[in-house]
KEKE-3310 file (N, C-alpha, C; in steps of 0.2 Angstrom, whole numbers, plus 5000, padded with zeros to 4 digits):
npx = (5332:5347:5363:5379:5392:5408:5425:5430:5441:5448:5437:5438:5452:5447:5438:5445:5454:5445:5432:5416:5405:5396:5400:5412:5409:5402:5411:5419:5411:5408:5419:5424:5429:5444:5454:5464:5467:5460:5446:5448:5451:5437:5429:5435:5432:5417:5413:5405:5393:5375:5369:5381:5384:5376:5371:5375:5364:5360:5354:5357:5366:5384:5399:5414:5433:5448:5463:5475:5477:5488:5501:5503:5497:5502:5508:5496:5489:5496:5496:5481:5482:5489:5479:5470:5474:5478:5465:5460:5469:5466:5451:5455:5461:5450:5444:5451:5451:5437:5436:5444:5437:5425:5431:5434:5424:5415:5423:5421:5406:5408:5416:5404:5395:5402:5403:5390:5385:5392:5385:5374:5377:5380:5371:5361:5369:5367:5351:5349:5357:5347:5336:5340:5342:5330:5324:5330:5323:5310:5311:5314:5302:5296:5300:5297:5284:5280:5285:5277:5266:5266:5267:5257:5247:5253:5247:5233:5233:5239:5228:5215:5216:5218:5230:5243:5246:5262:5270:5270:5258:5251:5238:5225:5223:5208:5202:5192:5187:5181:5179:5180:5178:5190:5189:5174:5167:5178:5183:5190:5197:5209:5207:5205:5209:5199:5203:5194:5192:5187:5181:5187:5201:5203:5208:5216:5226:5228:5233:5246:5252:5255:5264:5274:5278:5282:5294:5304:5299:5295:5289:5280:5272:5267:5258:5251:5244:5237:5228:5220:5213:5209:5199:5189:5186:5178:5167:5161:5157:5151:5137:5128:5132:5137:5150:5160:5160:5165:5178:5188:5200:5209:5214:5227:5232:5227:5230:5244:5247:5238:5232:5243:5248:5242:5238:5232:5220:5214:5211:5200:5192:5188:5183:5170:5169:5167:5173:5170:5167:5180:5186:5182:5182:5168:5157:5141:5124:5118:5126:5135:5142:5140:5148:5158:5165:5170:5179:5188:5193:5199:5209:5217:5221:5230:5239:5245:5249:5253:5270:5276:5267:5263:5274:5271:5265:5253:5244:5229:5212:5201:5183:5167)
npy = (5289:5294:5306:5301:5293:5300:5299:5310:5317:5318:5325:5338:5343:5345:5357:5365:5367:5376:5369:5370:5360:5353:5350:5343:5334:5325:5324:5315:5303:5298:5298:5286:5288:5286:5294:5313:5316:5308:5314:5328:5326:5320:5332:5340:5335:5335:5349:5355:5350:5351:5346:5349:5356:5348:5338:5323:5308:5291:5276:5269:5268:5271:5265:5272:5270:5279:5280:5289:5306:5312:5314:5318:5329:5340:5338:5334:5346:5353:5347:5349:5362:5364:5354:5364:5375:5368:5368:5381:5386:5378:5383:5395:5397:5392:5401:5411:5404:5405:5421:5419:5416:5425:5435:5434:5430:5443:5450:5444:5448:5462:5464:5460:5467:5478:5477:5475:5488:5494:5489:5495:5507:5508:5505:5515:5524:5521:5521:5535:5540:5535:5542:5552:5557:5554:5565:5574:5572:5574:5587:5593:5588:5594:5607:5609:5606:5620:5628:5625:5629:5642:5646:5641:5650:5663:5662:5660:5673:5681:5679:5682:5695:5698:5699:5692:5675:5670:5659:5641:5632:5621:5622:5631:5646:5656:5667:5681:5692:5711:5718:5733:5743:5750:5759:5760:5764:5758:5747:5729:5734:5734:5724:5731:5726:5729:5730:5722:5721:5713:5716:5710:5704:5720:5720:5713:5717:5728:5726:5718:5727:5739:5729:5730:5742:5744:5734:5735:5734:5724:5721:5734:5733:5717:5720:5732:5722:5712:5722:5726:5716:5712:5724:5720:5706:5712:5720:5710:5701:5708:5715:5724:5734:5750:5753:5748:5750:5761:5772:5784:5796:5801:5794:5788:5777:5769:5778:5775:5762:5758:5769:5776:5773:5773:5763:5755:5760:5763:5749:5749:5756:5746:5739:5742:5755:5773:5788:5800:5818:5821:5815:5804:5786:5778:5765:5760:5755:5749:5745:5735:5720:5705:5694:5701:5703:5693:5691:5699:5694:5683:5688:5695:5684:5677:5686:5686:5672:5667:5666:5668:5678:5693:5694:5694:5708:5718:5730:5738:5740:5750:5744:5735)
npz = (5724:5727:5732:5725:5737:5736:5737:5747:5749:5736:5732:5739:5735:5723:5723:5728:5718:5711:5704:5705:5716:5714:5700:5701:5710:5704:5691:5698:5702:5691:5685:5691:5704:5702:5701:5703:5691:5681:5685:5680:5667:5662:5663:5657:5644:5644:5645:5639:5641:5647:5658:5666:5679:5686:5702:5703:5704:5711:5713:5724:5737:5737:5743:5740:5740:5738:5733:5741:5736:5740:5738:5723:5722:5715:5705:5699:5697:5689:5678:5676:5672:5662:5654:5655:5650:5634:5633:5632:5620:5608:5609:5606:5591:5586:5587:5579:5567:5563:5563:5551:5541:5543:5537:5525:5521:5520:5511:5501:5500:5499:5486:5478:5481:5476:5463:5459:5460:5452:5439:5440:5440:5428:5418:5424:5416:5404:5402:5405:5392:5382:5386:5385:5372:5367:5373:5366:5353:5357:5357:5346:5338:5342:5342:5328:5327:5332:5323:5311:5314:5319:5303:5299:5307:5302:5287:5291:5295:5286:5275:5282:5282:5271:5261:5250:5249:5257:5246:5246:5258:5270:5275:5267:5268:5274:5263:5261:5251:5245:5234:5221:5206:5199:5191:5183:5170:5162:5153:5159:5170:5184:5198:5215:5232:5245:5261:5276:5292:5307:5323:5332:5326:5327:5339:5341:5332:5339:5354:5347:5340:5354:5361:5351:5350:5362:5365:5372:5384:5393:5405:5407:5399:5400:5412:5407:5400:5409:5417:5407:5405:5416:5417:5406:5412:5420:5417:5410:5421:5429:5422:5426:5434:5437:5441:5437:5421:5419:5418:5426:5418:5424:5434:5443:5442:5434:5424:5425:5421:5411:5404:5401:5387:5370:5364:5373:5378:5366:5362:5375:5368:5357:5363:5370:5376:5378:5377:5387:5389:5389:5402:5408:5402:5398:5397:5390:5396:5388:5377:5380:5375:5376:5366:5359:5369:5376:5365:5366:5378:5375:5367:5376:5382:5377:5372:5384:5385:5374:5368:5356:5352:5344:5335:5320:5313:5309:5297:5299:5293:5298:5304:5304)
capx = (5338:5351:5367:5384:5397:5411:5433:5432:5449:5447:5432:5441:5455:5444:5436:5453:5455:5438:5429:5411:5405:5391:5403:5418:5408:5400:5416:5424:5409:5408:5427:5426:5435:5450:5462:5462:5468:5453:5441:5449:5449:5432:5426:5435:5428:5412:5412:5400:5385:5369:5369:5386:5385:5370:5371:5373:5359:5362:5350:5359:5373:5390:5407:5420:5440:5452:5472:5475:5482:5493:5508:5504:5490:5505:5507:5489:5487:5499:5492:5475:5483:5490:5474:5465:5479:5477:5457:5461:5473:5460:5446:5457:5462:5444:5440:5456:5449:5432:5436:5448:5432:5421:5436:5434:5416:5416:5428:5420:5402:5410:5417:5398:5391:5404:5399:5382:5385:5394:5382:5371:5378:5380:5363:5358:5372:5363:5346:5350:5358:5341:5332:5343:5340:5322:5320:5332:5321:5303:5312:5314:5298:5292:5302:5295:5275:5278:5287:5272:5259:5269:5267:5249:5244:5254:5244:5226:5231:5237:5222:5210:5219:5216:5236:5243:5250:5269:5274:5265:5256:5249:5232:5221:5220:5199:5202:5187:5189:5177:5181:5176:5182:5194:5185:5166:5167:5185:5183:5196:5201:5212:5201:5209:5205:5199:5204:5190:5193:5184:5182:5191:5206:5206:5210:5223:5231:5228:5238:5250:5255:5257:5269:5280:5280:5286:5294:5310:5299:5288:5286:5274:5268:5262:5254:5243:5237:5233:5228:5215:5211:5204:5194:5184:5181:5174:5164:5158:5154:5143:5137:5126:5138:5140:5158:5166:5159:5167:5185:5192:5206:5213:5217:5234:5234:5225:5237:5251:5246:5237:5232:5250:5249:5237:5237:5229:5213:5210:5208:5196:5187:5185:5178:5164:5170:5167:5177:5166:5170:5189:5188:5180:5179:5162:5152:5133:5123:5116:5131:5138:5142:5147:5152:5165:5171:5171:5184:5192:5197:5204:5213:5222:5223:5233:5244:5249:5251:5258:5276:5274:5261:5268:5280:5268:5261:5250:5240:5221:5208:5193:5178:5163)
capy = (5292:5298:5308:5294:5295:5300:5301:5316:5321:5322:5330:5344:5344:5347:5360:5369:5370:5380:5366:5370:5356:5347:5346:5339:5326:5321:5321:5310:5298:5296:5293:5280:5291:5285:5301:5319:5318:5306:5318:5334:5324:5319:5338:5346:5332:5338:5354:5359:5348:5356:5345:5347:5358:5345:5334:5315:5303:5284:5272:5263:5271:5268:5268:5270:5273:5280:5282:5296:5308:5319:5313:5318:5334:5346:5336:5335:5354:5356:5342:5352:5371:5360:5353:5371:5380:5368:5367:5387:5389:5375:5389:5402:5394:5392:5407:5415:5400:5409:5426:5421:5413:5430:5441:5432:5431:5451:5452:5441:5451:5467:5463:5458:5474:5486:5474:5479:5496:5496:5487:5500:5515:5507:5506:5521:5530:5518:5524:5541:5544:5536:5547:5560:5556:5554:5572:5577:5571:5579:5594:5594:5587:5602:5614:5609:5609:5627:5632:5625:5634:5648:5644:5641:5655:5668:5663:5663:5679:5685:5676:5687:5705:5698:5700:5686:5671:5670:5653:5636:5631:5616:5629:5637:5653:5660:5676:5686:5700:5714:5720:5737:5744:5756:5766:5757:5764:5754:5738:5727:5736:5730:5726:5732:5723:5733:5725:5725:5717:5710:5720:5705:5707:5724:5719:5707:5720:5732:5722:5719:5736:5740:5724:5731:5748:5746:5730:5733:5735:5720:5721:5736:5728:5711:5723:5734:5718:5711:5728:5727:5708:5714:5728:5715:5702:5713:5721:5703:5696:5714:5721:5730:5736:5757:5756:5742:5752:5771:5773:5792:5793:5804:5791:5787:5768:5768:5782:5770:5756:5756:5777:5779:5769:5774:5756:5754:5767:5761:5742:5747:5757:5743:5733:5747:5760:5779:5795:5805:5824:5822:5812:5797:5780:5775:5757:5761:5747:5743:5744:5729:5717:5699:5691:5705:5706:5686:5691:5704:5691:5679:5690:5697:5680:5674:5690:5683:5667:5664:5668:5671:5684:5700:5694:5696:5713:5720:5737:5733:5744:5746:5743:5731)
capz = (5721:5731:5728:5727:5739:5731:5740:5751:5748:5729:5732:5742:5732:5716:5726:5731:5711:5709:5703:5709:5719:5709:5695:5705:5712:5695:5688:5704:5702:5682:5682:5697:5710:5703:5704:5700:5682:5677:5684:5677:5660:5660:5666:5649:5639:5646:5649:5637:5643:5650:5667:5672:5687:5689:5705:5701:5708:5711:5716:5729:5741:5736:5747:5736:5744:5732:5734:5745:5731:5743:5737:5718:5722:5714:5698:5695:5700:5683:5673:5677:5670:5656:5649:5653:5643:5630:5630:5630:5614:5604:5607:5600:5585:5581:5585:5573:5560:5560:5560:5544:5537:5543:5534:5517:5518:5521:5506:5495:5501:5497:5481:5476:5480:5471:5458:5459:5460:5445:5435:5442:5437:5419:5419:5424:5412:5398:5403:5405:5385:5378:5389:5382:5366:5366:5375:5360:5349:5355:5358:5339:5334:5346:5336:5319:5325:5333:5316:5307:5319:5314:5296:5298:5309:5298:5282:5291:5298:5278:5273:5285:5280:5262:5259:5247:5253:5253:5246:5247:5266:5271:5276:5264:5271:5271:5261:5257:5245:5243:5227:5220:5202:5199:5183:5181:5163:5159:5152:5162:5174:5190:5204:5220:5236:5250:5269:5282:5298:5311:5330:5336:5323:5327:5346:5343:5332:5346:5356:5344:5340:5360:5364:5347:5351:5370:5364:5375:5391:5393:5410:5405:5393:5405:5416:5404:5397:5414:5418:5402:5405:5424:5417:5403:5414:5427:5415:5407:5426:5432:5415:5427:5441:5433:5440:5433:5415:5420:5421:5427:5415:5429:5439:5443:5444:5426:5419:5425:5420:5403:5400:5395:5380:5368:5361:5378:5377:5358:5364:5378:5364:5354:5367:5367:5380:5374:5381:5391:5391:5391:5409:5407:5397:5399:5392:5392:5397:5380:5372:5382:5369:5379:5362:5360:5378:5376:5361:5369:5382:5371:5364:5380:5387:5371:5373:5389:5389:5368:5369:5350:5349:5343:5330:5314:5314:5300:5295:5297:5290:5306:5302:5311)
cpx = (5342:5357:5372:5388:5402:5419:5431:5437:5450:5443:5437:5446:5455:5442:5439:5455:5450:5435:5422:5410:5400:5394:5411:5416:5405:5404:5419:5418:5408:5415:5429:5431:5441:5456:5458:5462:5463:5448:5442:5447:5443:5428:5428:5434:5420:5410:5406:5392:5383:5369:5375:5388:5377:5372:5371:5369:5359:5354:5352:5365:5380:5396:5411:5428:5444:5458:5471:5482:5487:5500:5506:5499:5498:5507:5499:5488:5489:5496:5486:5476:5484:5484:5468:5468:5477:5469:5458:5462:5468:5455:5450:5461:5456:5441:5445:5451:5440:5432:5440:5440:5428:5423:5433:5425:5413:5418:5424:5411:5400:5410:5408:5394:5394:5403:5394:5381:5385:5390:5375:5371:5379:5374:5358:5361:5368:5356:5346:5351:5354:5337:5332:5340:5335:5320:5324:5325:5313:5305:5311:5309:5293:5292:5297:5287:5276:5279:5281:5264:5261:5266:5259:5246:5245:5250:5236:5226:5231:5229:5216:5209:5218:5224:5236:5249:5257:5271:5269:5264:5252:5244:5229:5218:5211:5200:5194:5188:5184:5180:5180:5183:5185:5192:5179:5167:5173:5184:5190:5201:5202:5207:5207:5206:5205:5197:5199:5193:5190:5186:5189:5199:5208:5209:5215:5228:5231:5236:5246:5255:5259:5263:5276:5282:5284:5290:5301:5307:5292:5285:5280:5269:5263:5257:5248:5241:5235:5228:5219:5210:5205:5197:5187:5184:5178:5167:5158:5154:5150:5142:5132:5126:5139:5151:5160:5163:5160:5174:5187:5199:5212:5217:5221:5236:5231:5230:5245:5251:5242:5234:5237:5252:5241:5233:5231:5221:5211:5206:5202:5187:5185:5180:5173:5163:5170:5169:5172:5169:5177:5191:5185:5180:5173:5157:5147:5131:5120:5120:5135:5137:5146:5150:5158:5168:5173:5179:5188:5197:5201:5210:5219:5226:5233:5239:5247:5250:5256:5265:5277:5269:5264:5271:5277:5263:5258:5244:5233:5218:5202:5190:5174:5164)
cpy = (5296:5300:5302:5297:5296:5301:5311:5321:5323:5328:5337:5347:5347:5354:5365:5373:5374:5378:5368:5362:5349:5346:5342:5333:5321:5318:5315:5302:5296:5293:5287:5281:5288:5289:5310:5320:5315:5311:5324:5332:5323:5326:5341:5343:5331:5343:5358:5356:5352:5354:5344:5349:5353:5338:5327:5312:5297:5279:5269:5269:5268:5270:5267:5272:5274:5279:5288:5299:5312:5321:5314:5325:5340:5344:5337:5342:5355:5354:5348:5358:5369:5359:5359:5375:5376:5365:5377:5391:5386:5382:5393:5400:5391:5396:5413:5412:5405:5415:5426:5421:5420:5434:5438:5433:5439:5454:5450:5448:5459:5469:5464:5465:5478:5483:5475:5485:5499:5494:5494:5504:5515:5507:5510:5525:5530:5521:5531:5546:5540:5539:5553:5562:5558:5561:5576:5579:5575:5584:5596:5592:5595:5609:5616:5610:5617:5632:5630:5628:5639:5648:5644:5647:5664:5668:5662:5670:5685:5685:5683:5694:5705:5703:5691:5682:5670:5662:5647:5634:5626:5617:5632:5643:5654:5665:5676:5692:5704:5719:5727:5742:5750:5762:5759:5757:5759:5747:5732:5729:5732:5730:5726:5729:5727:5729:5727:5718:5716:5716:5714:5703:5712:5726:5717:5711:5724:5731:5722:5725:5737:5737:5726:5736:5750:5738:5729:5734:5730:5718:5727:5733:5725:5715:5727:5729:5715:5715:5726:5720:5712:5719:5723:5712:5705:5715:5714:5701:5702:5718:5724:5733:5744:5757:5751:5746:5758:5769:5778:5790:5797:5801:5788:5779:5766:5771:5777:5763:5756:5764:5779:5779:5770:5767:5754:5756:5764:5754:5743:5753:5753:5738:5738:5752:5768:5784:5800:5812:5826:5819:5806:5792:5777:5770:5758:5754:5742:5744:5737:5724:5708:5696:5695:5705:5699:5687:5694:5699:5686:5681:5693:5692:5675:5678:5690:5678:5665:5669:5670:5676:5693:5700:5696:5700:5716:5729:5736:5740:5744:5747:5737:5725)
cpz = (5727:5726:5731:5733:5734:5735:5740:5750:5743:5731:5733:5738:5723:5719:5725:5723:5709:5705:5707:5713:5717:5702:5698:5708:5706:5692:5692:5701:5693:5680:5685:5700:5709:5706:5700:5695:5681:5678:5679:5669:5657:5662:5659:5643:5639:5647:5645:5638:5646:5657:5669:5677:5689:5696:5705:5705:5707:5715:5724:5733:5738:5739:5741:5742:5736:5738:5737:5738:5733:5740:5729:5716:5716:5708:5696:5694:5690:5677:5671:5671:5664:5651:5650:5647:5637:5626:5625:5621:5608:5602:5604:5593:5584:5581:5580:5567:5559:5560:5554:5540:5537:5537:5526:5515:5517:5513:5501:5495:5499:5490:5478:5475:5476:5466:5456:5458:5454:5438:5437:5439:5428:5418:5417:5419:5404:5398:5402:5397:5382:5382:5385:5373:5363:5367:5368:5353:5350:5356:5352:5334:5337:5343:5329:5320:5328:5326:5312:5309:5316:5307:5296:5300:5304:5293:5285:5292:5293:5276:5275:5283:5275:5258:5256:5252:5252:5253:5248:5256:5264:5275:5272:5269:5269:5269:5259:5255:5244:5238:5224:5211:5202:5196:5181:5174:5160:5158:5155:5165:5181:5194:5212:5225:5240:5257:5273:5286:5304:5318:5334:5334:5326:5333:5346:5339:5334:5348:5354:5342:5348:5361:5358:5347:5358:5369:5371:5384:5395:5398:5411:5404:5397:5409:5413:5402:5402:5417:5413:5403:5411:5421:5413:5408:5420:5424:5412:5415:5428:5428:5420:5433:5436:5434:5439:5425:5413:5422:5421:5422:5417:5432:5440:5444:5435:5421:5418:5422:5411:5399:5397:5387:5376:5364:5363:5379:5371:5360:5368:5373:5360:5354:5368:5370:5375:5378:5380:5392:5393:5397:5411:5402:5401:5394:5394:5394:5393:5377:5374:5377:5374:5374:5361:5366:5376:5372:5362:5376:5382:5368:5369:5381:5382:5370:5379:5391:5380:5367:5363:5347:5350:5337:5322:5316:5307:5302:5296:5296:5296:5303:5308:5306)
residu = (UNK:UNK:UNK:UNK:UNK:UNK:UNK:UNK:UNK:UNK:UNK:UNK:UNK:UNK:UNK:UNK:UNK:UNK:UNK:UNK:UNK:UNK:UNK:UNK:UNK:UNK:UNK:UNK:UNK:UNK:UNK:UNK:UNK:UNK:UNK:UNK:UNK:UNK:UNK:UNK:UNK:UNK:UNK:UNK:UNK:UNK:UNK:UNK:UNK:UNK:UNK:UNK:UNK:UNK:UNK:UNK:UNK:UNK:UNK:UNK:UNK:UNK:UNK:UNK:UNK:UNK:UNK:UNK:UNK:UNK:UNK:UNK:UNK:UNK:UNK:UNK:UNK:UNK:UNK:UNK:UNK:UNK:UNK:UNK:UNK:UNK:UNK:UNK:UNK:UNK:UNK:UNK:UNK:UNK:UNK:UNK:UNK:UNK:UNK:UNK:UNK:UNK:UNK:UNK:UNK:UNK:UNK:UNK:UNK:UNK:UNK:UNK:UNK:UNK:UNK:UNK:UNK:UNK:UNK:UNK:UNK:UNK:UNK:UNK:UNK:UNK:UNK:UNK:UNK:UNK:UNK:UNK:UNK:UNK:UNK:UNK:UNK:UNK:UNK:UNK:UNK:UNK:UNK:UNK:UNK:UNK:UNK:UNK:UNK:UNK:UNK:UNK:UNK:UNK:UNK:UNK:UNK:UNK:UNK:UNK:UNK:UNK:UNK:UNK:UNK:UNK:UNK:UNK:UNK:UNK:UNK:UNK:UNK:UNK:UNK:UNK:UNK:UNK:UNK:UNK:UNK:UNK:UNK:UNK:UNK:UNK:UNK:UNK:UNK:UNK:UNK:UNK:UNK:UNK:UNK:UNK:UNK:UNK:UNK:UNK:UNK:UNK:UNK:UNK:UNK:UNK:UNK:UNK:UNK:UNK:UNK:UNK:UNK:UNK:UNK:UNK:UNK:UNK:UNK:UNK:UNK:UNK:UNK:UNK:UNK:UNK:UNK:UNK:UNK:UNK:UNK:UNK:UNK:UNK:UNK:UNK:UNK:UNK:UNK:UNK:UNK:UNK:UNK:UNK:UNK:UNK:UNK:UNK:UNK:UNK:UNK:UNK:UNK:UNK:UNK:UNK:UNK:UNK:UNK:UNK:UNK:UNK:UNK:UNK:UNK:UNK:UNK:UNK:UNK:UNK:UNK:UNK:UNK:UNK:UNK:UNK:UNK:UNK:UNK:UNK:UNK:UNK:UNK:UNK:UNK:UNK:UNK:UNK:UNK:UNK:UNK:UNK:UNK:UNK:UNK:UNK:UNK:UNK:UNK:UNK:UNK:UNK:UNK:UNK:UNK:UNK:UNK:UNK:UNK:UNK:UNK:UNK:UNK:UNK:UNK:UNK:UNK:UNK:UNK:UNK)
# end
């Protein structure tokens, strides 16, 4: 294989136009070295192949002679700008035609999404008033079991005190009555009930009493029963530690905290603490009682965590 011959003077004259050299002479031999306009035409009806800066190869040698183009090099030159201009303008008229097509596809693209958005936010505004609803709804079923906790708790705690029930409850209160007659001799006389209450009663209306007497400073309050809570369970975890079972009632962290309130001092007598010589509360070590302290810490913990504890206060008789 060799390369063809191909007219010299085209060649150069392709050349001159800034044709590379291996598609100037491809173009001269593929048009059959006739003139310059065939090659130019067969170059922009080519231009897009892969080998057309590729060298042509021939089997055989070939002379070709063309027309000397001298006499027509300044028409072709124009012809040439001619058919560039109008390969030129072609390309931008497909590249306007596809950015129209880009622009509608954007638009239409566009459209679609604020579509989607909008179904979206219906949606979510749909979702959002059954949600609301729904939270309406166990708010109000929430209401009604604390109102009948209420209701419950107020008639176990009649019930307990051995006061009458007020009104029909869906709770048989346990009352116990110990009974004792007015006049023995009197045939049919009133039986009066006499109220005893429980250590663990008399704690929670301890408590109670404290929270409704300093009702406007319950930041106190919080503190003496933490205050109280800390001293039971230290007593409970080292019944035989002396100083977790002695508290100076001089001292200035106890006076501030839960000596001030006499509510305070009776509760830590009822957990089984005794006043020593006017200067101490002191719990012996066989008085330690862990089922009382046990209830004593229910009952604090109940006094700070039920936001309803305080509101039904009652009289209690002490007793064991």
């Amino acid at each position: 294989m060799a390369v063809p011959e191909v007219n010299k003077k085209l060649l150069g004259e392709l050349e001159e136009m800034g044709f590379p050299q291996a598609r100037a002479s491809r173009a001269l031999h593929f048009s059959g070295n006739s003139s310059i306009e065939a090659a130019i035409s067969w170059i922009v009806d080519r231009e897009n192949d892969t080998d057309i800066d590729e060298m042509p190869l021939v089997p055989v040698e070939i002379n070709i002679e063309g027309s000397d183009p001298s006499c027509i090099s300044e028409e072709v030159k124009l012809k040439s700008q001619e058919l560039r201009d109008g390969v030129r303008k072609n390309r931008e008229e497909e590249e306007k035609k596809l950015e129209r097509n880009r622009e509608k596809e954007r638009i239409r693209a566009g459209k679609e999404l604020q579509e989607a958005k909008r179904m979206n936010e219906e949606n979510e505004r749909k979702r959002y008033i059954v949600q609301r609803k729904a939270d309406k709804e166990e708010k109000r079923r929430a209401r009604e079991r604390i109102h009948q906790k209420l209701q419950q708790d107020k008639a176990e705690r009649r019930g307990r005190l051995g006061l009458p029930v007020e009104g029909p409850s869906s709770v048989k209160p346990a009352t116990s009555f110990s009974y004792e007659r007015k006049n023995s001799d009197q045939v049919g006389s009133a039986l009066l009930p006499v109220i005893s209450a429980t250590k663990g009663e008399q704690m929670r209306e301890c408590l109670r009493s404290l929270k409704h007497q300093h009702m406007g400073d319950d930041t106190q309050v919080k503190r003496a029963f933490q205050t109280l809570l800390i001293y039971v369970r230290n007593v409970a975890n080292n019944p035989d530690d002396e100083k977790f079972r002695k508290i100076r009632l001089s001292n200035p962290a106890f006076r501030n905290r839960v000596g001030k309130f006499k509510e305070g001092v009776e509760f830590l007598e009822f957990c089984g603490f005794e006043i020593i010589g006017g200067e101490f509360l002191f719990l012996p070590r066989d008085k330690v009682d862990m089922a009382l302290l046990t209830k004593a810490w229910a009952a604090l913990n109940s006094a700070l965590t039920n936001p309803f504890f305080g509101l039904l206060s009652r009289n209690v008789v002490t007793g064991d």
